[in-house]
C-alpha positions in Angstrom: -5.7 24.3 24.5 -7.8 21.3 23.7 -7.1 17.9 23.5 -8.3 18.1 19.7 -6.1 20.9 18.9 -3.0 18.9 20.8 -3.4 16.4 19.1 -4.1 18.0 15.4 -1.1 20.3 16.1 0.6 16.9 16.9 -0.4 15.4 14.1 1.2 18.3 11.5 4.5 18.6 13.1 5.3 14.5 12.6 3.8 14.2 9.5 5.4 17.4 7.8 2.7 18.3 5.4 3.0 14.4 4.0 -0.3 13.6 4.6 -3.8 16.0 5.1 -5.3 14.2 8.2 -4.8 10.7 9.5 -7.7 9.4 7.3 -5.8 10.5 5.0 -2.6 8.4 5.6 -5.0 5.3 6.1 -5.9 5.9 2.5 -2.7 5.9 0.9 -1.6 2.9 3.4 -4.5 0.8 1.9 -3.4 1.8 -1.4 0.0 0.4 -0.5 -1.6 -2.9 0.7 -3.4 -3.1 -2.7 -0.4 -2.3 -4.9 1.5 -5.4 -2.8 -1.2 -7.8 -3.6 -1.3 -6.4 -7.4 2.9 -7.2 -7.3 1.8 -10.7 -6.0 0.1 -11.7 -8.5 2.2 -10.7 -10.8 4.6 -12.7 -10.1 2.3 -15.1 -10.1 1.2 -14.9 -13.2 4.8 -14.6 -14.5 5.7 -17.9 -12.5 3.2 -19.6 -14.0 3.8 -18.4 -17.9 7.4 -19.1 -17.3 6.2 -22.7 -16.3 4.1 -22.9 -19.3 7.0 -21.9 -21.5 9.4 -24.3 -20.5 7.1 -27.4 -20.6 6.3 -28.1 -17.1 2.7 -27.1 -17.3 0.2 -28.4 -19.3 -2.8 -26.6 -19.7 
């Protein structure tokens, strides 16, 4: 067998069908970066409305 197929058969058993390929899991990680930085500034944002609200801010 070759070290391609080891390592593809290798692949499928640990990642149960989750993912297609490992290019695939680095896609959906980078997504998951990106979604963390969208949560970021969202609280952000909020942090700074909720300073705004109460006064602290001026704009």
């Amino acid at each position: 067998m070759s070290v391609v197929a080891r390592i593809d058969r290798s692949w499928q058993q640990r990642s149960r069908g989750r993912f297609r390929n490992i290019l695939d899991l680095l896609s959906r990680k980078a997504d998951i970066s990106a979604l963390d930085l969208l949560q970021m500034s969202q609280r952000q944002i909020e942090s700074q409305l909720s300073q705004i609200d109460q006064g602290q801010v001026t704009v």
